[in-house]
Legacy VTK file of the C-alpha trace (Angstrom):
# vtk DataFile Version 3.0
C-alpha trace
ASCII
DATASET POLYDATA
POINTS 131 float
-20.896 1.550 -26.660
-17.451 0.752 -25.136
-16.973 1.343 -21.223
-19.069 2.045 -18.581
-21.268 5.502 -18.385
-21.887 6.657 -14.677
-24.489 9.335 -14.511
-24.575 11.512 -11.336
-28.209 13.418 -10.091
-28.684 15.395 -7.500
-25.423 16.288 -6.605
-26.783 19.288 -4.639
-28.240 16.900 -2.106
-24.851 15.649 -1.124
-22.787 18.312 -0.827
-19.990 15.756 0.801
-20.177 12.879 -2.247
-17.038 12.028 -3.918
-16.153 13.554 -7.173
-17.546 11.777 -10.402
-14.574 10.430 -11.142
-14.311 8.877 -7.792
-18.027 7.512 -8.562
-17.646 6.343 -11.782
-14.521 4.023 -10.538
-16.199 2.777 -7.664
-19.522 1.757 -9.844
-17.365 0.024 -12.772
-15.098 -1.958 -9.654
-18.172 -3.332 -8.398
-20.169 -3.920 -11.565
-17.074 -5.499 -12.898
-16.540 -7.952 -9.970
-19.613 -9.400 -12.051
-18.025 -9.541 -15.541
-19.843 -6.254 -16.746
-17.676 -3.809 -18.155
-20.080 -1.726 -20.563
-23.538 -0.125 -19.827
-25.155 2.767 -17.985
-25.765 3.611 -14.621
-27.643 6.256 -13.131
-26.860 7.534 -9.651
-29.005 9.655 -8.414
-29.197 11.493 -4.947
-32.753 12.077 -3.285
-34.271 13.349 -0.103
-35.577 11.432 2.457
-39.251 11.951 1.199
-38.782 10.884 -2.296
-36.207 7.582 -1.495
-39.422 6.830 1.793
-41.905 6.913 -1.710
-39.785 4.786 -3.287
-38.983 2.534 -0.420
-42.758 2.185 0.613
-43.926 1.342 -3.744
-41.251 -0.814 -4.194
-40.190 -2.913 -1.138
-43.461 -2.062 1.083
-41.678 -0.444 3.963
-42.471 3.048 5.202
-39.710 5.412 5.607
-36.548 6.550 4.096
-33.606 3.891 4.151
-29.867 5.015 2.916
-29.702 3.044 -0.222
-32.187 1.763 -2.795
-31.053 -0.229 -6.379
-33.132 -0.593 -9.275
-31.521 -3.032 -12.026
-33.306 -2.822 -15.322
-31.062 -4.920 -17.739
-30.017 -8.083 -15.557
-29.290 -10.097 -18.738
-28.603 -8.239 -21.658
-26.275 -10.835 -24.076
-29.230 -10.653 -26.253
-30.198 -7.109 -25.786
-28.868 -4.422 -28.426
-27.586 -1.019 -28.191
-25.921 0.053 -24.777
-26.494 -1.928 -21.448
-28.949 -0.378 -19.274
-27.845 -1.626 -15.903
-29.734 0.468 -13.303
-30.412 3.290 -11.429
-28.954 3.552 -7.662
-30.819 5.953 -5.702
-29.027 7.392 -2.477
-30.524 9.625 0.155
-27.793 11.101 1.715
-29.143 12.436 5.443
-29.842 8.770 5.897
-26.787 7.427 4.967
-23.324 7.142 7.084
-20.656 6.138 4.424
-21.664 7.762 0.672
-18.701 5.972 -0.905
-20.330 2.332 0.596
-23.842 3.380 -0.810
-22.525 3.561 -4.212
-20.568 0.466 -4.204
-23.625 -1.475 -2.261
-26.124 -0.175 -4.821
-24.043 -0.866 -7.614
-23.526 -4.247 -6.450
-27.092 -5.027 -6.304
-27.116 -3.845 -10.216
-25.078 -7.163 -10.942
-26.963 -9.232 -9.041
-25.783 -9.677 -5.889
-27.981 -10.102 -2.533
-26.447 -9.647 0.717
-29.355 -11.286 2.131
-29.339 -14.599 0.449
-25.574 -15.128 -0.359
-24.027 -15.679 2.814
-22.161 -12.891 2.855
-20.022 -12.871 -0.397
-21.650 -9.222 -1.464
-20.784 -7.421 2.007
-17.213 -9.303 1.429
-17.223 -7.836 -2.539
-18.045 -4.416 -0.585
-15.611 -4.161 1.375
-12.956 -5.224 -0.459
-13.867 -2.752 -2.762
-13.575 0.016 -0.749
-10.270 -1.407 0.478
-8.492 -0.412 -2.915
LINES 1 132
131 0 1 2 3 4 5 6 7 8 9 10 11 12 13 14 15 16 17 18 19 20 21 22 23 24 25 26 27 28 29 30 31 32 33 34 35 36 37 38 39 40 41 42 43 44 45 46 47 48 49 50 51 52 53 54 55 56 57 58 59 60 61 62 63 64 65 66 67 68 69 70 71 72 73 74 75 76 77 78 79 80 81 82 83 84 85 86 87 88 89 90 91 92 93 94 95 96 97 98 99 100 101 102 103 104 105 106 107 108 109 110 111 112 113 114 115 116 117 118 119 120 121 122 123 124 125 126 127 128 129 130
């Protein structure tokens, strides 16, 4: 596989997203802040009910939140076939900024914390959404 593909789901949930084009160059700027310039990435767009099921199975906190990341492949050198990076799952009526979801989520994907690296990923962020 050669490049990056950027899937988009539920674009009927978030009826004010950027286009995919606009998506897929804000997920391959932020995955390739890391290096990673081939793979797959899913974003998808849920409602508040399915990203608070998600949110309460997978970080044990009740209620919807804005963005949620999912990395499957976090070191695939030895992996063949296409990169799987990841699924990013926004929910849009809990979200302020779509465009910083996607770059946040896709961040995580790579490997970055916001909560344990003093502040280099919100930096990465927002330079990203800078350009």
């Amino acid at each position: 596989m050669d490049g990056l593909e950027v899937e988009v789901l539920g674009r009927e949930l978030a009826p004010g997203a950027p286009p995919d084009a606009e998506i897929d160059r804000m997920v391959a700027l932020a995955v390739g802040t890391a290096g990673v310039r081939d793979g797959h990435v899913a974003v998808s767009f849920v409602t508040p009910e399915r990203i608070a099921e998600l949110n309460l199975e997978h970080r044990g906190k009740p209620g919807p939140t804005d963005v949620l990341s999912f990395p499957i492949d976090e070191a695939a050198a030895d992996v063949p076939g296409p990169r799987e990076l990841g699924d990013v799952v926004i929910c849009p009526p809990h979200t302020a900024d779509l465009r910083e979801a996607i770059v946040h989520g896709a961040l995580h994907l790579v490997g970055m914390d916001h909560e344990t690296d003093d502040g280099e990923m919100l930096a990465v962020q927002a330079e990203i959404l800078s350009w």
